[in-house]
N, C-alpha and C positions, 0 to 999 in steps of 0.2 A: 640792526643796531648792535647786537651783542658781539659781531667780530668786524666791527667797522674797522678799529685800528689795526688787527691783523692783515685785512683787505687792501687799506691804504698804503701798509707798509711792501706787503707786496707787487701793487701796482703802480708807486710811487704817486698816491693821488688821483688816482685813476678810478675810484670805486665807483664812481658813477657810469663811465663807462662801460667796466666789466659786468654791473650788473644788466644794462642795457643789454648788454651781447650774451650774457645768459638766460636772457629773459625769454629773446628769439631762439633761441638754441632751445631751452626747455619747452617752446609753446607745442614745437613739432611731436613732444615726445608724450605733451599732454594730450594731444589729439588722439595719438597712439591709444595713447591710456584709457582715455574715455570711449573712444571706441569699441577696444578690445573688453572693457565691462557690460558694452549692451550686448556682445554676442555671450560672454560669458560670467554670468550676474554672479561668481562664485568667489569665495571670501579669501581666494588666494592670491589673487594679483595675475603680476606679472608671474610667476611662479605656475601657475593655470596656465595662465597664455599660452607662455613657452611649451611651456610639457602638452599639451592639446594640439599643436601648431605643428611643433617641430620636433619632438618627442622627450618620452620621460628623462633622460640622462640630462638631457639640454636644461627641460626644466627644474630638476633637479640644481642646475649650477645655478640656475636664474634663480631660484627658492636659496638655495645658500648664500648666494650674493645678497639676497633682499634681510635676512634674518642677519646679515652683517651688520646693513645700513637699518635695520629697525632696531634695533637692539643698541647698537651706539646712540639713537638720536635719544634716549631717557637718558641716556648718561652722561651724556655733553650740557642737558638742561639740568642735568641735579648739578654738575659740575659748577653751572655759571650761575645756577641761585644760590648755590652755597657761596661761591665766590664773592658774590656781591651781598650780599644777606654780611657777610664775614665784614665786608668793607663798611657798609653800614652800620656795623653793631657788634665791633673788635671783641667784645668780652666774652661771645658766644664761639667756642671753637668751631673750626671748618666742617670738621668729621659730623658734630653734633646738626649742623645744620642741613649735610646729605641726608643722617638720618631721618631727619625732621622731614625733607624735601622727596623723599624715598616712599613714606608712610604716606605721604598728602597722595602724590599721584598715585599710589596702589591702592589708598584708601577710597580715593572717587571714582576709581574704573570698575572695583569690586560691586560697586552700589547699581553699576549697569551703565548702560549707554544713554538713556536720557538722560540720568545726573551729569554726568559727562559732557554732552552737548549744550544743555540749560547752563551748567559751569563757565563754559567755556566761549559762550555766546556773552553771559556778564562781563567775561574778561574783555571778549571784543571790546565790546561797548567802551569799557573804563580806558582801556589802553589807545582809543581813537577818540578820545575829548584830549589827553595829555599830548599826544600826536600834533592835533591843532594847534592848543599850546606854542609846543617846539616850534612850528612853523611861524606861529605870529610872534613870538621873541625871536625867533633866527632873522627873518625880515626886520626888526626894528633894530638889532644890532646893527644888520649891513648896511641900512640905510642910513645909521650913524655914525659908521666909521670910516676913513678915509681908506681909498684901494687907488692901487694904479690903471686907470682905463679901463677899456670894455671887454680886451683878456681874461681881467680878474673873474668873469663872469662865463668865461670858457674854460679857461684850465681844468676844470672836475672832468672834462669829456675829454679835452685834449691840449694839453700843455707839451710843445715841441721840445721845448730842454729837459723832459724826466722821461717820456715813452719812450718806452723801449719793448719789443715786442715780445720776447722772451717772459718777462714778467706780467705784461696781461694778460697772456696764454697761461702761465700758472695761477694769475688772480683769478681769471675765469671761471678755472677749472675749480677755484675754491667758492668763490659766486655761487657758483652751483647751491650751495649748501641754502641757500636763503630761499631755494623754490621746495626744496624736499620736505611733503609735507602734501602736494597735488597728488602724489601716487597714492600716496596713503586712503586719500579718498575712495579708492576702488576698491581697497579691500572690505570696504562696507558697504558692499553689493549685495548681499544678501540681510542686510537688514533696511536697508532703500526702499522707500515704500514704493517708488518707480525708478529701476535699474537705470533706466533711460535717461534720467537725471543723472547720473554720472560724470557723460560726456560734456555736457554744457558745463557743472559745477567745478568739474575737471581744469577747464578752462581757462571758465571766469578766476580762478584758484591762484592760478599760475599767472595772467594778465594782472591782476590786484597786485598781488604780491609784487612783483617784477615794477609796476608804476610806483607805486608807494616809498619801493624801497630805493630807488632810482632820484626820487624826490629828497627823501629823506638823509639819503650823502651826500647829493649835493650841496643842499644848504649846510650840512656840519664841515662841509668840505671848505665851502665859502667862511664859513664863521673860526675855522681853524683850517687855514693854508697847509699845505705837507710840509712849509719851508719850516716850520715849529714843530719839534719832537711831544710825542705824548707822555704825559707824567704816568700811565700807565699803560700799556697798548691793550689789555684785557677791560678795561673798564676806562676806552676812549670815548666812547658816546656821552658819558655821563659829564665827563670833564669840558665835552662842547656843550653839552645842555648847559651847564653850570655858567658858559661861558657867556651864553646867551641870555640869560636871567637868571643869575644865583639861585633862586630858591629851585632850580630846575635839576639839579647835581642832585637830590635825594629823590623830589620827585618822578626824576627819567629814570635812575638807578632801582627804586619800585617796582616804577614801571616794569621796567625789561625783567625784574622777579616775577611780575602778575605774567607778561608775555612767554616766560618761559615754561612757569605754573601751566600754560594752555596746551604749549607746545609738546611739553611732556608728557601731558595725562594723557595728549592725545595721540602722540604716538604708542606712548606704551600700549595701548590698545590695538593698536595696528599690527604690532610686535606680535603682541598675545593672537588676534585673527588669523596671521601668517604662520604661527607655530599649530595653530588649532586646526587651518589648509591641511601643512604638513603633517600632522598627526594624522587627521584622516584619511589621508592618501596612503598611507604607511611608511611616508623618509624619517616620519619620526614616531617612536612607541606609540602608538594610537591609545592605548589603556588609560596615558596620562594625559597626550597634549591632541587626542582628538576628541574630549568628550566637554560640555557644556553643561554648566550648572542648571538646575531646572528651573529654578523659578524667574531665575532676573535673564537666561538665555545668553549667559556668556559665558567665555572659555577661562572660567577661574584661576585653573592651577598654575595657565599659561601665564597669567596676570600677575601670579606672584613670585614667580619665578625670573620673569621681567625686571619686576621691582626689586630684586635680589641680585641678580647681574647687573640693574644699573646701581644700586651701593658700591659692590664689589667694585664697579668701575668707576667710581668717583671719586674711591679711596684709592686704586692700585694708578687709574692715569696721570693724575699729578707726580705721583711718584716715581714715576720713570718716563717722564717727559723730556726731562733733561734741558736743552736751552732754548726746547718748543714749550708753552704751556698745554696743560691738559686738554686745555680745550680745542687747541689745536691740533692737536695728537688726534685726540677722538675725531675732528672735521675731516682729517687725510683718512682716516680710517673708513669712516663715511660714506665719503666719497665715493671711492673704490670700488666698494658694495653697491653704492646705488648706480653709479654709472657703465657696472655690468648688468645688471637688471633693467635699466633703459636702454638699452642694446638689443636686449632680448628680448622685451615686447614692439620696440619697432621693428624686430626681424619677423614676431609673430605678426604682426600687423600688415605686411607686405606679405607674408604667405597666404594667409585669412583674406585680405580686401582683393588682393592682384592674382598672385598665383592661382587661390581656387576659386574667383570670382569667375561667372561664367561671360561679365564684358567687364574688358579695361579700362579702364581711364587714369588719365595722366597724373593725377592727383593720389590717387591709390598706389602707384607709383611713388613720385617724388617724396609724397610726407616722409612716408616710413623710413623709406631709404637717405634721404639727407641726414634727418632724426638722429640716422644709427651712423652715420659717420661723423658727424657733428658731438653727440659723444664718446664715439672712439677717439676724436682728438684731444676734448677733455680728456678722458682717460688717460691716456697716452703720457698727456702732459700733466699726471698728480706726481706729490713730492717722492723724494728717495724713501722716506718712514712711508708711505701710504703706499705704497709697491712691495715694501720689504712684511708691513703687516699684513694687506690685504694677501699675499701667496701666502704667507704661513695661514690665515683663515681660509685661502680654499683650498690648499692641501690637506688642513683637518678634511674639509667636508668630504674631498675623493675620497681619504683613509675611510670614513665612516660608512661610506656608499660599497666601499670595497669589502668592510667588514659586511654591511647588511647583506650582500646577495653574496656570498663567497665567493669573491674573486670575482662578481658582474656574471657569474652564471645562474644567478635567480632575475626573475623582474623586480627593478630600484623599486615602482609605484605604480599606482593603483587612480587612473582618474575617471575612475566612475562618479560623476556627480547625480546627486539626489536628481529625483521628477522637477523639482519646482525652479531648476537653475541650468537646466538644460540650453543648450548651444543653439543661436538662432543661425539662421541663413545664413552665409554671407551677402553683405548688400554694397550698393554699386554706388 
């Protein structure tokens, strides 16, 4: 819901089909995903995969690419609840309300990972009764209003006078962003009371997500045609809820604050795991971002440092967005990063299942490898800003890998993992 009108304008109306096509494109990579956390329960991600797989230099870009895309995904949520928080309640400035939005998500990751999850399980809850909602007002509008034939009720997949191929390929590629969020799952491998749960969660993660939200533009699709322009494209969901039963314009607008509230706290945490990997491995100062507070067992300083680049970035992206908004800006940014790091655990996943598997099969085969060219084409196909920032952020990350070993004559890292997270078999 939060870049519906981005999506549409891109796809000329097409959101429901791009999200379709990236739902199948991500499930290959969640397979990946979940897989590669039962052989390796370890709080790096893909980041581990890669660097175990295929070696440390490798994993190292896959760790830089990921610490892209975790690191933007707090700052794109403080961005759109300020956003809308601002649109809600004009008298409170935008800055006042990152900060306010900055402090909630650092404040409830700090308290540990159950507060966190118990949080965020309430949000579920609230945010899938308003959901219903939406559904049962979007149905009673369309069945009240007049349409032209039984078109009306295809166009959201496929309307022959706007498709155009070029622009699904880039919606897709921005689609994307509504699954990010299943990877993140692995990196809490290590506090999984069964690693092995993962893979299935992994999954299920990415199929919810992908149906739900497939559902849910269509009907805003039907309730507002592409042939009517949006009164705001950042805050178009809210203007279809409205449409569909007025008191639904503050309620959904809420909403999508509660849904972000979730999505933030819960990456920031992901962030902070993946910078705690990397600390411990030594890509990054171990002193500071590989050690773990004692009592609540999480990587603190990682946590607040998090919450401190995502302010920085909710104040610095509006402002140099220019005729993209911020939050666009931070989704190409995003992107980039995560779609190099799902690249790089479906390579490690065909190395791990196929390559050192002692019998093949064609499945251990096909996943991984479709997976990774599937998004290499997303990749391929993100904007001119999400090319031109993502090389400048991995050029920092060579510089700093060149600086750590002098000139790549030291070893980058170190993946010795502890006894309790040690690498299983691989299995057939």
């Amino acid at each position: 819901m939060t870049f519906f009108g981005i999506l549409s304008q891109r796809g000329h109306g097409h959101a429901a089909s791009m999200l379709l096509i990236a739902m199948f494109a991500m499930l290959l990579t969640a397979i990946s995903y979940g897989r590669m956390a039962r052989a390796y329960p370890s709080a790096g991600s893909g980041f581990t995969y890669v660097g175990r797989e295929i070696g440390p230099s490798w994993g190292y870009v896959a760790g830089w690419s990921m610490v892209l895309d975790y690191l933007v995904q707090p700052i794109i949520n403080v961005i759109f609840c300020s956003q809308q928080s601002h649109v809600l309640f004009p008298d409170a400035p935008y800055w006042a309300w990152a900060v306010f939005f900055t402090l909630l998500f650092t404040g409830l990751n700090v308290q540990g990972i159950k507060m966190s999850a118990r949080f965020n399980a309430v949000l579920a809850a609230g945010m899938g009764v308003v959901v219903a909602i939406f559904f049962m007002a979007a149905i009673h509008y369309i069945g009240n209003h007049p349409h032209d034939g039984a078109g009306f009720y295809t166009h959201p997949f496929y309307d022959p006078h706007t498709w155009a191929l070029p622009g699904i390929v880039s919606g897709t590629s921005l689609a994307v962003l509504a699954f990010l969020g299943f990877d993140g799952i692995s990196t809490l491998s290590e506090e999984a009371k069964n690693p092995r749960d993962v893979l299935p969660a992994t999954v299920f993660a990415c199929v919810a997500i992908g149906l739900l939200s497939v559902l849910e533009v269509y009907a805003a699709q039907l309730v507002w045609p592409m042939t009517e322009p949006f009164p705001d494209i950042d805050t178009a969901f809210t203007s279809v809820a409205g449409r569909a039963w007025s008191p639904l314009f503050g309620v959904v607008g809420f909403t999508l604050i509660v849904a972000c509230i979730g999505s933030g706290t819960g990456m920031q945490l992901a962030a902070a795991r993946l910078l705690f990997s990397m600390g411990r491995s030594g890509a990054l100062p171990r002193k500071f971002f590989g050690t773990v507070e004692p009592k609540r067992q999480i990587p603190r300083n990682n946590v607040l440092i998090v919450g401190a680049i995502a302010f920085a970035g909710a104040i610095i992206l509006p402002a140099i967005a220019g005729e993209a908004t911020g939050f666009d800006l931070g989704a190409s940014m995003l992107n980039f990063g995560a779609l190099i790091s799902f690249m790089g655990v479906n390579a490690a996943a065909f190395v791990h299942f196929y390559l050192r598997a002692k019998k093949k099969n064609f499945f251990n085969l096909a996943a991984p490898v479709i997976g990774f060219i599937v998004c290499l084409l997303l990749w391929w196909n993100l904007s001119k800003e999400a090319w031109m920032l993502g090389t400048i952020w991995m050029v920092i990350g060579v510089g700093v890998a060149a600086w750590k070993t002098r000139g790549f004559r030291t070893n980058l890292l170190s993946f010795d993992l502890p006894p309790d997270v040690a690498p299983e078999a691989p299995k057939v």
